[in-house]
N, CA, C and O atoms as CSV, one atom per row, in Angstrom:
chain,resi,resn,atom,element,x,y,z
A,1,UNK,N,N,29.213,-11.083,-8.479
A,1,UNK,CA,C,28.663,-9.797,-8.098
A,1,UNK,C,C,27.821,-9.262,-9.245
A,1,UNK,O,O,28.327,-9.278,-10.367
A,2,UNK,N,N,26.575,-8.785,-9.082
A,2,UNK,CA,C,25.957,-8.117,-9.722
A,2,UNK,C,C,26.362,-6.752,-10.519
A,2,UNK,O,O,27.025,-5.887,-9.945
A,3,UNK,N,N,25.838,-6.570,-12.164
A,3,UNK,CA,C,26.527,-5.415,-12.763
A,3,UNK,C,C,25.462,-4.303,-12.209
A,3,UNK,O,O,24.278,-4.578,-12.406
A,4,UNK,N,N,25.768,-3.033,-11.513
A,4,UNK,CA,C,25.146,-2.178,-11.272
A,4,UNK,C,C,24.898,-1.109,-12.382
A,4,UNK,O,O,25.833,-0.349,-12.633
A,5,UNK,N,N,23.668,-0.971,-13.103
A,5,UNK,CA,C,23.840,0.404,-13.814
A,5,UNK,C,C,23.330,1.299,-13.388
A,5,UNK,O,O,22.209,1.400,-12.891
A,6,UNK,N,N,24.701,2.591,-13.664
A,6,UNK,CA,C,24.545,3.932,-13.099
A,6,UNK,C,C,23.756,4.887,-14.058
A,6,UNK,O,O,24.297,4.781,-15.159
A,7,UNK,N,N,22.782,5.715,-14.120
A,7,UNK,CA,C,22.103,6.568,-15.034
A,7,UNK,C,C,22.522,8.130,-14.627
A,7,UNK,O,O,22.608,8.564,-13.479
A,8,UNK,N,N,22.692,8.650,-15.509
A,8,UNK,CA,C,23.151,10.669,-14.906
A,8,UNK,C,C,21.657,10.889,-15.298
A,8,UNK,O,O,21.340,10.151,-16.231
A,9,UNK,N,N,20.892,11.497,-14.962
A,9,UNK,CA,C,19.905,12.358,-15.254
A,9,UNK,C,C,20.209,13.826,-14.932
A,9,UNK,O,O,20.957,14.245,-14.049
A,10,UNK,N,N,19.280,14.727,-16.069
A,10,UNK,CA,C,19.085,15.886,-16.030
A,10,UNK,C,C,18.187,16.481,-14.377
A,10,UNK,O,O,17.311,16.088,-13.606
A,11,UNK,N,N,19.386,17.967,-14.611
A,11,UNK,CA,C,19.180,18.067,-12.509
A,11,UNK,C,C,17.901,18.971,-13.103
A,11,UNK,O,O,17.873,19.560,-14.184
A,12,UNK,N,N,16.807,18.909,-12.047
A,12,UNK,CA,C,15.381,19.030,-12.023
A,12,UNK,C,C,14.737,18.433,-13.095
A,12,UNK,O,O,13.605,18.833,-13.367
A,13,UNK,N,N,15.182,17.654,-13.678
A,13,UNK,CA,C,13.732,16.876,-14.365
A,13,UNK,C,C,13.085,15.615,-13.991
A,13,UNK,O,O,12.090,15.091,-14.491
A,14,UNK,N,N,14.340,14.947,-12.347
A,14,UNK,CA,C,13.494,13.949,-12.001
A,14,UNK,C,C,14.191,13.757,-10.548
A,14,UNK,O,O,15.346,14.171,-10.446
A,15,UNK,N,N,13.667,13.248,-9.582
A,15,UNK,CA,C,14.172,13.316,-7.961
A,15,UNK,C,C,14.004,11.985,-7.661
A,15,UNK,O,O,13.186,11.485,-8.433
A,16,UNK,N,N,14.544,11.019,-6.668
A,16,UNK,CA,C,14.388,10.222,-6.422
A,16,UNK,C,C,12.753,9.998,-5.951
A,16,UNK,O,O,12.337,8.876,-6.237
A,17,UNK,N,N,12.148,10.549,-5.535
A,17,UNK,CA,C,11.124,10.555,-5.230
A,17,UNK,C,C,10.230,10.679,-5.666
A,17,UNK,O,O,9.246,10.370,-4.993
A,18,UNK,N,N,10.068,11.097,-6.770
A,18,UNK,CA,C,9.674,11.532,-8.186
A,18,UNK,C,C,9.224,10.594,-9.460
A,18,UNK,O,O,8.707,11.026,-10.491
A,19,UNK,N,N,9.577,9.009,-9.128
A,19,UNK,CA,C,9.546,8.543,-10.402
A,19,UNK,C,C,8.422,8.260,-11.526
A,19,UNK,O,O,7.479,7.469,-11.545
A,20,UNK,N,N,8.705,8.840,-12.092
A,20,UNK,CA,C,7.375,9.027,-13.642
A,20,UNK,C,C,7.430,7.970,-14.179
A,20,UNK,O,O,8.273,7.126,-13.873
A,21,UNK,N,N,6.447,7.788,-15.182
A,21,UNK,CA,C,6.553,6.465,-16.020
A,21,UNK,C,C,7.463,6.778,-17.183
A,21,UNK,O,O,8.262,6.097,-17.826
A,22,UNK,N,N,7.039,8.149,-17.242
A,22,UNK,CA,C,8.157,8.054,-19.215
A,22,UNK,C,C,9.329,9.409,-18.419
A,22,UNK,O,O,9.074,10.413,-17.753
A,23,UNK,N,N,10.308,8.948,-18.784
A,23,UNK,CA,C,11.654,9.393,-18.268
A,23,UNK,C,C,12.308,10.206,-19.362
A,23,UNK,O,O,12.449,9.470,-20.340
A,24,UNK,N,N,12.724,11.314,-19.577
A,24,UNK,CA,C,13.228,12.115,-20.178
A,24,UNK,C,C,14.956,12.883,-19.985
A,24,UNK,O,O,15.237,14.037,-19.663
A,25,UNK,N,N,15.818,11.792,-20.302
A,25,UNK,CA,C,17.204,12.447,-20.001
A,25,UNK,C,C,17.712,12.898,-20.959
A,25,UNK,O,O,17.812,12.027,-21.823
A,26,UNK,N,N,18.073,13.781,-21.246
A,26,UNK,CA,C,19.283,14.417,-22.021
A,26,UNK,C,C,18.208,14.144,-23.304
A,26,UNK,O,O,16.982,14.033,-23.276
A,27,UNK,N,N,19.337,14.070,-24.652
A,27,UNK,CA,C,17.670,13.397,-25.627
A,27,UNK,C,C,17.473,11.899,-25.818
A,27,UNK,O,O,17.339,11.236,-26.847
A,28,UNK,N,N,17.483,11.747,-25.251
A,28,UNK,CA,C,16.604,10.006,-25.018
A,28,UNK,C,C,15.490,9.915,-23.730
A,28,UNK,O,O,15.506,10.326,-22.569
A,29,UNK,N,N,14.636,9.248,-24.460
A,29,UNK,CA,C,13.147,8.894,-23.585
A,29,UNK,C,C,13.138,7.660,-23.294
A,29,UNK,O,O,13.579,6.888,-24.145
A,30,UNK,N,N,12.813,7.310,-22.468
A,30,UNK,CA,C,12.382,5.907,-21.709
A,30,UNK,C,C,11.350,5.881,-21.621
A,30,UNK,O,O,10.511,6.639,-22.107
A,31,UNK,N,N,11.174,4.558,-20.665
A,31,UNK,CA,C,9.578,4.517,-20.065
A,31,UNK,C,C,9.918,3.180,-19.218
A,31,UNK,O,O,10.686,2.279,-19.557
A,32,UNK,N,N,9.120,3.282,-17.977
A,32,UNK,CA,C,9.139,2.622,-16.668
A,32,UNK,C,C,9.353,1.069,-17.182
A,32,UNK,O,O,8.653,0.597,-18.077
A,33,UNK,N,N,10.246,0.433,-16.615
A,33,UNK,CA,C,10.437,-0.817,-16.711
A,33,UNK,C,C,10.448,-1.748,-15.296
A,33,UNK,O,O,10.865,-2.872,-15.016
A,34,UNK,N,N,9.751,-0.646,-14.547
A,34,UNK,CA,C,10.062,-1.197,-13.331
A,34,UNK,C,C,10.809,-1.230,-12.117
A,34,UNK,O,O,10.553,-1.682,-11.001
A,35,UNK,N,N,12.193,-0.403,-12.798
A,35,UNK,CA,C,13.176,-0.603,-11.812
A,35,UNK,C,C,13.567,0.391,-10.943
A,35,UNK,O,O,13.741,1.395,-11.633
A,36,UNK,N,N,13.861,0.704,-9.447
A,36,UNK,CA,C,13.528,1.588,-8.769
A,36,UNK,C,C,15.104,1.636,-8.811
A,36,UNK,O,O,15.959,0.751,-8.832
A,37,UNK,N,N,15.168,3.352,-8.816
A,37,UNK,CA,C,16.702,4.058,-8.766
A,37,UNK,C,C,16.864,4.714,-7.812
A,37,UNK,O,O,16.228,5.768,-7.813
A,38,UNK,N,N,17.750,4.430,-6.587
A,38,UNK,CA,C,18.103,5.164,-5.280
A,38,UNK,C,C,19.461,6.311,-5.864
A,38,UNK,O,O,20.486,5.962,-6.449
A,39,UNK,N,N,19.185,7.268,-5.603
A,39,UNK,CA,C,20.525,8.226,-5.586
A,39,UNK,C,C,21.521,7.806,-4.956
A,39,UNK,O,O,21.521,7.594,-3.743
A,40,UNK,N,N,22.800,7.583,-5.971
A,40,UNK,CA,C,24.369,7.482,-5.598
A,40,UNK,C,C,24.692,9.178,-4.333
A,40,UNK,O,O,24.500,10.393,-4.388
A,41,UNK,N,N,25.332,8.037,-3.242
A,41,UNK,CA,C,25.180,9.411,-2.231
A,41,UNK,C,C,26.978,9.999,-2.474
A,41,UNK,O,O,27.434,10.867,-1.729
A,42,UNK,N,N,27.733,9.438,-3.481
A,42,UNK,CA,C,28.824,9.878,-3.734
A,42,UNK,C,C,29.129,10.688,-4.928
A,42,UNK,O,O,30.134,11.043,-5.544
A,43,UNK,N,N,27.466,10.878,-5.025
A,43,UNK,CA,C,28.153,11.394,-7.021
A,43,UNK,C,C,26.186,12.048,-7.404
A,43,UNK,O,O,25.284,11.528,-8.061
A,44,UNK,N,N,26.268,13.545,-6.492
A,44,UNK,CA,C,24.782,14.064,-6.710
A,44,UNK,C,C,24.241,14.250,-8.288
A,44,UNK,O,O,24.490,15.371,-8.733
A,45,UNK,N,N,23.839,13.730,-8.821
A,45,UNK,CA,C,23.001,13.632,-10.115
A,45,UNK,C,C,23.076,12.247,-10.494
A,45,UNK,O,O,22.675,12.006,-11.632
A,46,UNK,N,N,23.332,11.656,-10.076
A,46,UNK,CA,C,23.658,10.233,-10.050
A,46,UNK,C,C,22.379,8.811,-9.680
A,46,UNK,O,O,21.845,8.645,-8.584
A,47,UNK,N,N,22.249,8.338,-10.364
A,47,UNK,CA,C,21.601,7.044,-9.522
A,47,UNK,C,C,21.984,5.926,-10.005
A,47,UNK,O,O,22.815,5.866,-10.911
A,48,UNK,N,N,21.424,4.879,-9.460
A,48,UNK,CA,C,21.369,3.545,-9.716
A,48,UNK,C,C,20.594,2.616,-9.484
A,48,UNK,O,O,20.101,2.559,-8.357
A,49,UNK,N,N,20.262,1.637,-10.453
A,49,UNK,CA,C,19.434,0.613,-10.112
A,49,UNK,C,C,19.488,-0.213,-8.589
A,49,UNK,O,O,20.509,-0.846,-8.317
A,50,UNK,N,N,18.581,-0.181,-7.822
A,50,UNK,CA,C,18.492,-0.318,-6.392
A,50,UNK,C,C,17.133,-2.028,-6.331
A,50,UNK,O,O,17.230,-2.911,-5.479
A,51,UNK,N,N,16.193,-2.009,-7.312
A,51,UNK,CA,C,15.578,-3.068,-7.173
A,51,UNK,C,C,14.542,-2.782,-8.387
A,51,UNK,O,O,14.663,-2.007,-9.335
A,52,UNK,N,N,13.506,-3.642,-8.055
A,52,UNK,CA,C,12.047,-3.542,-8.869
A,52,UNK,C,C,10.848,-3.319,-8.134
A,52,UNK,O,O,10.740,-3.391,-6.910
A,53,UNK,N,N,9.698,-2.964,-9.191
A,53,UNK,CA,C,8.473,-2.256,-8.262
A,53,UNK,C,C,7.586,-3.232,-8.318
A,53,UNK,O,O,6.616,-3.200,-7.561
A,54,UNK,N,N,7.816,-4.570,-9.486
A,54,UNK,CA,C,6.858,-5.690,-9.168
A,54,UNK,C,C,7.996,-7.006,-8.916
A,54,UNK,O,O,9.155,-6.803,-8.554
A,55,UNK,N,N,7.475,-8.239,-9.157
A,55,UNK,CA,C,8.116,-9.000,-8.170
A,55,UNK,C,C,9.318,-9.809,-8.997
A,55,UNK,O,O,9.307,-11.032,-8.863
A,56,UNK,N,N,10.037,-9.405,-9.583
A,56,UNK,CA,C,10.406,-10.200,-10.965
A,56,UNK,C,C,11.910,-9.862,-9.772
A,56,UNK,O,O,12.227,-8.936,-9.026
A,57,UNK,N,N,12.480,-11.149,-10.139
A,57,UNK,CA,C,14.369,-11.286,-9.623
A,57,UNK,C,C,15.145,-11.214,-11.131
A,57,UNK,O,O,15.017,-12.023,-12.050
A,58,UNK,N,N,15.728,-10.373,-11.111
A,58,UNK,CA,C,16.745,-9.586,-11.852
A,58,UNK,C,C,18.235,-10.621,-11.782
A,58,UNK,O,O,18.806,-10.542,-10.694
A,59,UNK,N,N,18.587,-11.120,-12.331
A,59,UNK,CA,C,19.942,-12.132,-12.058
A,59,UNK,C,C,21.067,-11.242,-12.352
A,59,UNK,O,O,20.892,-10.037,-12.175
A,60,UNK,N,N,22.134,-11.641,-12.751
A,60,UNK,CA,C,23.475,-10.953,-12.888
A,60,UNK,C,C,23.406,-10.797,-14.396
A,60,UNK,O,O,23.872,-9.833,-15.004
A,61,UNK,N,N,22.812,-11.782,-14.920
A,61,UNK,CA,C,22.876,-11.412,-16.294
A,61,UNK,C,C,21.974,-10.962,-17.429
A,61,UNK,O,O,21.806,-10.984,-18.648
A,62,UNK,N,N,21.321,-10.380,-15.821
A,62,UNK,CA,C,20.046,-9.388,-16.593
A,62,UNK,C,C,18.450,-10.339,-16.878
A,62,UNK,O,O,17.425,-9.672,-17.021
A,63,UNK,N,N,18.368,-11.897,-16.940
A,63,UNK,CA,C,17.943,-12.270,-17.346
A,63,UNK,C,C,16.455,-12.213,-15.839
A,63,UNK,O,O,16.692,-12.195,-14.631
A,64,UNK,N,N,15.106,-12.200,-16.475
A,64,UNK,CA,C,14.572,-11.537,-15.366
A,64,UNK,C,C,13.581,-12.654,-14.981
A,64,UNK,O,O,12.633,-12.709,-15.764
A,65,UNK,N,N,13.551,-13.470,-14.078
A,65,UNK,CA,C,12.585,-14.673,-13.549
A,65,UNK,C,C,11.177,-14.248,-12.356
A,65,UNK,O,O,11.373,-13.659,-11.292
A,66,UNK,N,N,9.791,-14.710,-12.855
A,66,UNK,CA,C,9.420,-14.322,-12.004
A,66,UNK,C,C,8.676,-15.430,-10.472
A,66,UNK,O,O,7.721,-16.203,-10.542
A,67,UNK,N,N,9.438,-15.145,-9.377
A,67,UNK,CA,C,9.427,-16.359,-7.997
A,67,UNK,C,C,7.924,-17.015,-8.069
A,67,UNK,O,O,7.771,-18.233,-7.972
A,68,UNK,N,N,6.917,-16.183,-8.234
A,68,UNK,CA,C,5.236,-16.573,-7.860
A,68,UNK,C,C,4.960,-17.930,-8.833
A,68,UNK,O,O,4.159,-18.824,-8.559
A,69,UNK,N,N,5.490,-17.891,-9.577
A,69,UNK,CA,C,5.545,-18.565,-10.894
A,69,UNK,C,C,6.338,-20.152,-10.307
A,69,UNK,O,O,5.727,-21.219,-10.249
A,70,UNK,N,N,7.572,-19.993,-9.980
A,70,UNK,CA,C,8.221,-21.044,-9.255
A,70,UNK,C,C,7.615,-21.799,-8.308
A,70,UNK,O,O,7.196,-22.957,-8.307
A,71,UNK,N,N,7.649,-20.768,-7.349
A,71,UNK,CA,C,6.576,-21.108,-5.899
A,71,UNK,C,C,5.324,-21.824,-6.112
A,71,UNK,O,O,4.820,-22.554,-5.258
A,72,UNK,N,N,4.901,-21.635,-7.101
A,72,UNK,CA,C,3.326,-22.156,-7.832
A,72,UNK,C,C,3.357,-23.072,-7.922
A,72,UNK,O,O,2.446,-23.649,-7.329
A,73,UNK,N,N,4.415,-24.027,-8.733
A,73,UNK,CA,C,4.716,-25.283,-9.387
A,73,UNK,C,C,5.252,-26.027,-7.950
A,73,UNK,O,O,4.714,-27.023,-7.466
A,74,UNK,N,N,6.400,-25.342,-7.392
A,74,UNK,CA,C,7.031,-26.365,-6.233
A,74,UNK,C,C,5.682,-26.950,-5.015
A,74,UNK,O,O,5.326,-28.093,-4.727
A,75,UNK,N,N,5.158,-25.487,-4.487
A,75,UNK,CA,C,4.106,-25.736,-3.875
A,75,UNK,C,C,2.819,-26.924,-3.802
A,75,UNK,O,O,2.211,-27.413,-2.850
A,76,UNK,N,N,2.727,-27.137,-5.400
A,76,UNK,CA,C,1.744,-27.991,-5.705
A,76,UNK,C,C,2.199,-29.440,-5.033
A,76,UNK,O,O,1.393,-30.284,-4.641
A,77,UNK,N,N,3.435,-29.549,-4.982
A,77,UNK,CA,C,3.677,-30.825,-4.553
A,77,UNK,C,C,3.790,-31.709,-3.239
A,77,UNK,O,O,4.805,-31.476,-2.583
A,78,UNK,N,N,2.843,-32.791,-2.672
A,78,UNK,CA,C,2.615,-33.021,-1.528
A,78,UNK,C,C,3.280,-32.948,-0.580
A,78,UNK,O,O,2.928,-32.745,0.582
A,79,UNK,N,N,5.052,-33.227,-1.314
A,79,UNK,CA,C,6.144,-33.245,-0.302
A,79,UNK,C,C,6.870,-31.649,0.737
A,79,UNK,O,O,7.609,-31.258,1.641
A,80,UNK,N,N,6.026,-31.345,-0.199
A,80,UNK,CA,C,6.446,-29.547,0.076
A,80,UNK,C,C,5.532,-28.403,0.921
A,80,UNK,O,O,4.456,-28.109,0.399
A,81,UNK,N,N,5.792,-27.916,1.855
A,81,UNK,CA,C,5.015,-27.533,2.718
A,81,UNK,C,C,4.846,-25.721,1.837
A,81,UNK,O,O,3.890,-25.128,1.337
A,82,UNK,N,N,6.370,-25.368,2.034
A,82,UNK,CA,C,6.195,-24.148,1.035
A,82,UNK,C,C,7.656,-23.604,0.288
A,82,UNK,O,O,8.590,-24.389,0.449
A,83,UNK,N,N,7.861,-22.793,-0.231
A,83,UNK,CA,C,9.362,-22.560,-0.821
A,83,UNK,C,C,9.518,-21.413,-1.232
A,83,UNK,O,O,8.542,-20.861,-1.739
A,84,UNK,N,N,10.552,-20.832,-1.159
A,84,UNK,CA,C,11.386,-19.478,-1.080
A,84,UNK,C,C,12.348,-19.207,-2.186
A,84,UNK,O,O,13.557,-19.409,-2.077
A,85,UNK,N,N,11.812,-18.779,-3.174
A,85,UNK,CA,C,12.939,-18.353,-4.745
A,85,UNK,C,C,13.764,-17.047,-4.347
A,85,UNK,O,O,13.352,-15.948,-3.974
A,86,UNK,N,N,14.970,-17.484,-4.533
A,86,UNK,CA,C,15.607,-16.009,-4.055
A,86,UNK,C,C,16.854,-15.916,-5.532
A,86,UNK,O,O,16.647,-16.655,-6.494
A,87,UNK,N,N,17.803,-15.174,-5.537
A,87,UNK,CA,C,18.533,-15.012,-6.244
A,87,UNK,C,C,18.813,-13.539,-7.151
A,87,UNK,O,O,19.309,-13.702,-8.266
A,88,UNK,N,N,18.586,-12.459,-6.816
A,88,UNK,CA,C,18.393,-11.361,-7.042
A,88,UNK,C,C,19.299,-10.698,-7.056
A,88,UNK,O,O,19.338,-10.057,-6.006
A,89,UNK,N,N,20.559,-10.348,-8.061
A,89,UNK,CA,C,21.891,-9.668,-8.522
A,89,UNK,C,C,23.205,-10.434,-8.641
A,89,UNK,O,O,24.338,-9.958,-8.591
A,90,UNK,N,N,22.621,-12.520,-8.915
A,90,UNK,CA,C,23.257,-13.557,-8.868
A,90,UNK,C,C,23.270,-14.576,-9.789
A,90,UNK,O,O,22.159,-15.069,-9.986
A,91,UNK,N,N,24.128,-15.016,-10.378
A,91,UNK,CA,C,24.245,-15.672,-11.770
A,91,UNK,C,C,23.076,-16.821,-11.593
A,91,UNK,O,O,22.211,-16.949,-12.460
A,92,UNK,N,N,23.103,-17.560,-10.541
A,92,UNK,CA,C,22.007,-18.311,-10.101
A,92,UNK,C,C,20.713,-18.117,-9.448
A,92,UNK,O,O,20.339,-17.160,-8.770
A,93,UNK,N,N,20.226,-18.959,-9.698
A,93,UNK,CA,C,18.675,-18.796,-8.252
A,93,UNK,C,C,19.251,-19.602,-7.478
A,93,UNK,O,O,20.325,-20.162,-7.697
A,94,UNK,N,N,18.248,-19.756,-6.081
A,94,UNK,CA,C,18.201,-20.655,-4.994
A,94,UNK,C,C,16.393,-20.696,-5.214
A,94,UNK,O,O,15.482,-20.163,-5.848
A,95,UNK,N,N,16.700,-21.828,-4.098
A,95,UNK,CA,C,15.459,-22.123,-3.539
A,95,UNK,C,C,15.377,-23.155,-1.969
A,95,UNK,O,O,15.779,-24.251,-1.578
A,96,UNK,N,N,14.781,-22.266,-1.576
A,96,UNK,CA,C,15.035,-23.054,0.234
A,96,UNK,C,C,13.346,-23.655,0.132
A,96,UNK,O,O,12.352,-23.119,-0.359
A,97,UNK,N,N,13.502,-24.860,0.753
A,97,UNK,CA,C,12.212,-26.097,0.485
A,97,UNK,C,C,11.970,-26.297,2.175
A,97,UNK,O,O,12.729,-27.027,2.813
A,98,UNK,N,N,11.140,-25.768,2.652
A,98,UNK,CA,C,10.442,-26.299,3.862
A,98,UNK,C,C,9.599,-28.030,3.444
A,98,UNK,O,O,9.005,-28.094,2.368
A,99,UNK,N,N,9.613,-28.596,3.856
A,99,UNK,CA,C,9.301,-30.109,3.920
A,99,UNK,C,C,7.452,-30.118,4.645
A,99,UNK,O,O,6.968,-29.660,5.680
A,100,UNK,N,N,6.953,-30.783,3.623
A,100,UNK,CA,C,5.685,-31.046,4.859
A,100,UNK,C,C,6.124,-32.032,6.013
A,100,UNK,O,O,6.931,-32.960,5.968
A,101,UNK,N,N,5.314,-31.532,7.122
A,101,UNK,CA,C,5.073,-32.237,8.280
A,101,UNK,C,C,5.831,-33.482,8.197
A,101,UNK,O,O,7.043,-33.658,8.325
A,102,UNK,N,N,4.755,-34.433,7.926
A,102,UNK,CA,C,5.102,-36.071,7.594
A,102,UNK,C,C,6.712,-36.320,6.446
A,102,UNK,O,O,7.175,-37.450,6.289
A,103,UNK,N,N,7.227,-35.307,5.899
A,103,UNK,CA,C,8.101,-35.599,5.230
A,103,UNK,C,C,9.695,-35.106,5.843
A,103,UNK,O,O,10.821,-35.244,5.367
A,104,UNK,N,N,9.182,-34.460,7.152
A,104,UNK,CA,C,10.425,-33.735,8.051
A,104,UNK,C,C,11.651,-34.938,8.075
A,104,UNK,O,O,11.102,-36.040,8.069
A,105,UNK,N,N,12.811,-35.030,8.094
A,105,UNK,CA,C,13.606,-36.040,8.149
A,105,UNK,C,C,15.079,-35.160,8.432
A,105,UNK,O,O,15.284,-33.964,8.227
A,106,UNK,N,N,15.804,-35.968,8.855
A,106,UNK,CA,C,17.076,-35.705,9.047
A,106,UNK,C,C,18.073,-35.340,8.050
A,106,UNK,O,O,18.538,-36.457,7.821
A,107,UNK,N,N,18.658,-34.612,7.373
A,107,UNK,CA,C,19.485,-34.876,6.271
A,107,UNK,C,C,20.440,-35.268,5.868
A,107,UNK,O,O,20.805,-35.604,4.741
A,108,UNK,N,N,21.018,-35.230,7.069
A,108,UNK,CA,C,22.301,-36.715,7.291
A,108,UNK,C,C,21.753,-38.145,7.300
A,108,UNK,O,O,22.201,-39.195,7.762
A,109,UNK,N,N,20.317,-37.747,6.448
A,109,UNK,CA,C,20.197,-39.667,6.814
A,109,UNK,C,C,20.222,-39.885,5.125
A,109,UNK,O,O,19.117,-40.155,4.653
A,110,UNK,N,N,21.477,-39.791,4.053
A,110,UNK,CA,C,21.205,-39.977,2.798
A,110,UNK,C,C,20.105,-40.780,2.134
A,110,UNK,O,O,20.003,-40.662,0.913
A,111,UNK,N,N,19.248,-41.601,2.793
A,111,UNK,CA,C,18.730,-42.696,2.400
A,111,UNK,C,C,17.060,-41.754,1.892
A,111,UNK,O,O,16.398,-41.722,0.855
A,112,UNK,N,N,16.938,-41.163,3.133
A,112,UNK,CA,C,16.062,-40.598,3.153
A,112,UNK,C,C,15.990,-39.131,2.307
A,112,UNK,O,O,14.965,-38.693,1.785
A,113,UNK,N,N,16.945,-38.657,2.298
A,113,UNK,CA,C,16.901,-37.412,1.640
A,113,UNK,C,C,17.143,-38.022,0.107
A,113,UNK,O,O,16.515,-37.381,-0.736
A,114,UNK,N,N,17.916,-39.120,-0.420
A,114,UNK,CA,C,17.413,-39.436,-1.818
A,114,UNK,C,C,15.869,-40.003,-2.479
A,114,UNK,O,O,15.445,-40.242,-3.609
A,115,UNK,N,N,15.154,-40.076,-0.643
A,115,UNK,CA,C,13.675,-40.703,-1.149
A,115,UNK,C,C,12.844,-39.639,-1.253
A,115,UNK,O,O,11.843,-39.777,-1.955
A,116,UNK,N,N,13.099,-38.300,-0.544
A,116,UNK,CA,C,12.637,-37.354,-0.363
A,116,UNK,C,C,12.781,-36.623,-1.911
A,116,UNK,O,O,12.348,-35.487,-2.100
């Protein structure tokens, strides 16, 4: 399971709807890193990290990969029609591999999926 961090912000200096680039809580300043904060609906002054505003997957251990980048490299390859990087609040990635056309095969046929 993914570590969620919770932020308190100061009430009227920022709304969910609201998000600025340079962030001002209590006395510490930030500045936009990207990450979009939905309000905790159990705890009003409250939020939490909810996702990102560009395309980067966030893992469990913070470490931040970006898919276009993946997709780029797998794509290039004849056997590959197209591919799907997922893994977003998970110690791992995935990746789901659509097959070109001519390379469609059964996957219970081991022979073939080790030639593949």
């Amino acid at each position: 399971m993914a570590a969620v961090l919770y932020f308190e912000l100061k009430r009227g200096r920022m709304r969910a709807d609201e998000l600025p680039i340079m962030v001002h809580s209590y006395e510490h300043a930030g500045y936009d890193m990207n990450d979009v904060f939905v309000p905790r609906l159990t705890k009003p002054g409250f939020y939490k990290i909810f996702g990102r505003t560009d395309n980067q997957i966030t893992r469990s251990t913070g470490e931040k990969t970006d898919p276009d980048l993946l997709k780029a490299v797998l794509n290039q390859g004849s056997h590959i029609k197209c591919a799907v990087v997922f893994g977003r609040g998970k110690f791992n990635m995935g990746v789901v591999i659509n097959p070109a056309p001519e390379f469609v095969f059964n996957p219970a046929d081991k022979e073939k999926l080790n030639e593949f």
